[in-house]
N, C-alpha and C positions, 0 to 999 in steps of 0.2 A: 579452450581458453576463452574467457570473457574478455571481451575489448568495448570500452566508453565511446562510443562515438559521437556522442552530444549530450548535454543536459542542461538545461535550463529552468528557471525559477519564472514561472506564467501566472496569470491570474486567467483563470476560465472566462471564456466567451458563451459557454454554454455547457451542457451538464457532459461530463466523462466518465464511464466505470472509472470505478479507482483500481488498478491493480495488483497493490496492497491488500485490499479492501477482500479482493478477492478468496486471498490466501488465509485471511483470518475468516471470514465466512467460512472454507472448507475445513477447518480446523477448530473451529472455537467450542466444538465437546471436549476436546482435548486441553484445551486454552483452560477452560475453565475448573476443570478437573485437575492442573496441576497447579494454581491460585497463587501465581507469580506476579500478575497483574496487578499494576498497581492503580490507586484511583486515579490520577487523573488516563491515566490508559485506557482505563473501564469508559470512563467517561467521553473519548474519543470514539471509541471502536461504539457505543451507544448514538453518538450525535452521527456515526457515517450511517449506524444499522438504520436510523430512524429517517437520514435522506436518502432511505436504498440503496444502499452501500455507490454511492457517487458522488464524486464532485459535483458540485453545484455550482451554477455560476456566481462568478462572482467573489469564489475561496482560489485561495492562493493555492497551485498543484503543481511539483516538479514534470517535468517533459524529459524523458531519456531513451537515446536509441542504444543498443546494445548491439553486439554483433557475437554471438556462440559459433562454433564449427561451421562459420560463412554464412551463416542465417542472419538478416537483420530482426532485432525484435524493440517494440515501443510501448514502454512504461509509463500512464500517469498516476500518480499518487501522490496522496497529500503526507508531506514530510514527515504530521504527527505518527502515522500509523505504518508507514516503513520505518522507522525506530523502532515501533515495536515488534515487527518481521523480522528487522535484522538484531534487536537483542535477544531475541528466543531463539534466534536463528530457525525460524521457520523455514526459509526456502530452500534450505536441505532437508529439511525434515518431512515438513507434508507431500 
């Protein structure tokens, strides 16, 4: 069972992998291949690929801790691109 154990809306102090960011990187032959994506999507998952799939400082990025079978785990990612994780539902997927 997943459990929230915080989440907050942060502006970076300094650059972050995105962890979103992540999962469309491992996946984006896939992504592209089934042409779901819509423009302005395109155009997100383009502006993260083109700052190294990372926040930057200075972009607005959620902060969440998660807790799985007693593990704590910490997510940052920029809202645009976990929408589009979690409409494809990617993170069951990849």
């Amino acid at each position: 069972m997943v459990e929230t154990i915080s989440w907050r809306e942060r502006i970076a102090r300094k650059d972050h992998e995105d962890s979103a960011g992540v999962w469309i990187k491992n996946c984006l032959s896939d992504i592209r291949s089934c042409g779901e994506l819509k423009f302005g999507e395109l155009r997100a998952i383009v502006r993260l690929r083109d700052n190294g799939w990372e926040i930057k400082k200075g972009e607005r990025y959620i902060d969440s801790v998660i807790k799985q079978d007693g593990v704590l785990y910490q997510f940052k990612y920029k809202p645009e691109i976990n929408a589009i994780c979690q409409r494809l539902d990617m993170y069951a997927y990849c």
